[in-house]
C-alpha positions as CSV (number, residue, x, y, z in Angstrom):
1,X,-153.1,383.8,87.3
2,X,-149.2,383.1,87.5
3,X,-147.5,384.6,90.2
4,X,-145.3,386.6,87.6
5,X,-148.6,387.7,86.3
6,X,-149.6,389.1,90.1
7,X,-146.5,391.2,90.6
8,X,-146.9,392.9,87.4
9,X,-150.5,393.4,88.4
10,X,-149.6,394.5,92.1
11,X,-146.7,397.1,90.4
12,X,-148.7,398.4,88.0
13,X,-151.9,399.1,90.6
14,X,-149.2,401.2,92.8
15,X,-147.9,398.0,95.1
16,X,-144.3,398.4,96.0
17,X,-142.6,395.4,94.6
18,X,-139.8,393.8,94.6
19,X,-138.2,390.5,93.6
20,X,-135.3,388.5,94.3
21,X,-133.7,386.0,92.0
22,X,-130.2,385.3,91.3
23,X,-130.9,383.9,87.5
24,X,-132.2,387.8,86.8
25,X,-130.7,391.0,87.5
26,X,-133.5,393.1,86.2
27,X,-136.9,391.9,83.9
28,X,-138.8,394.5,81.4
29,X,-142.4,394.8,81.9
30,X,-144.8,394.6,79.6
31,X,-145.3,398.6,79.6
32,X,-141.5,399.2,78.9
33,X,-141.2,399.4,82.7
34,X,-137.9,397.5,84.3
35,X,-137.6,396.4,87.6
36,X,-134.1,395.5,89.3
37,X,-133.6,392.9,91.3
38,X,-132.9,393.2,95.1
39,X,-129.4,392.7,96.2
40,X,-130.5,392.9,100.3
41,X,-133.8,391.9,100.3
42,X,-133.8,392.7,104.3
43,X,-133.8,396.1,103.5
44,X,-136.9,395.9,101.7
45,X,-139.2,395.5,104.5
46,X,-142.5,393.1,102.7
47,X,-145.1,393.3,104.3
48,X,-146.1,390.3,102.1
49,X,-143.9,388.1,100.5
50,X,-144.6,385.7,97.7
51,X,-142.2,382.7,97.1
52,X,-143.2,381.2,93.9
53,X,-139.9,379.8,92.8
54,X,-137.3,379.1,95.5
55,X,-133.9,378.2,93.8
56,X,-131.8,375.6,95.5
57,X,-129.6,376.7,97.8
58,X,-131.7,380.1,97.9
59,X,-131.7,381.9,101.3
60,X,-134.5,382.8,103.2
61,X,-132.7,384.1,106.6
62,X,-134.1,387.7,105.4
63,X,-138.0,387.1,105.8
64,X,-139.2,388.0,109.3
65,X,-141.6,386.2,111.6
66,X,-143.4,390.0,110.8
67,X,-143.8,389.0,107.3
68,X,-147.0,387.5,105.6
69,X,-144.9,384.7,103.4
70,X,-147.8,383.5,100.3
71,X,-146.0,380.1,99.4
72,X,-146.8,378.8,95.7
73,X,-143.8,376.5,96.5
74,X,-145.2,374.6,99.4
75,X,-141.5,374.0,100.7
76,X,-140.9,376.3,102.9
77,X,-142.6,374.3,105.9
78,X,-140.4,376.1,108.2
79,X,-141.4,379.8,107.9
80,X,-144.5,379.8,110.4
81,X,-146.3,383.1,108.9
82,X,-146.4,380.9,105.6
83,X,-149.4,380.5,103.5
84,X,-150.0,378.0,101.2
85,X,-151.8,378.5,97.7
């Protein structure tokens, strides 16, 4: 399952998502639904958060030690809480 594939799934079963991605300010789900980007991810507060495409130059700084980080990039070596797929 793609990770875009996950968050639709996670939204869609009642999860709180969010995203963050500079390329998109919103994206239309499937079900007419459309999500809006973050502009402060910090205030978000994941209690999981799933990198699956890390942009250059993208910034990290707002994901806590606190948070779970599920890495599909496997280059983010430097968040300790990370996960690897």
């Amino acid at each position: 399952m793609s990770p875009t594939c996950a968050n639709r799934r996670l939204f869609e079963a009642g999860a709180n998502v969010g995203y963050v991605d500079p390329h998109f300010e919103k994206v239309t789900l499937p079900n007419g639904v459309v999500m809006e980007g973050l502009t402060d991810p910090s205030e978000f507060n994941a209690d999981l958060v799933l990198l699956h495409t890390r942009h250059a130059g993208s910034d990290l700084s707002w994901v806590t030690p606190a948070q779970l980080v599920l890495d599909a990039t496997y280059r983010n070596a430097e968040l300790p809480q990370s996960v690897l797929l």
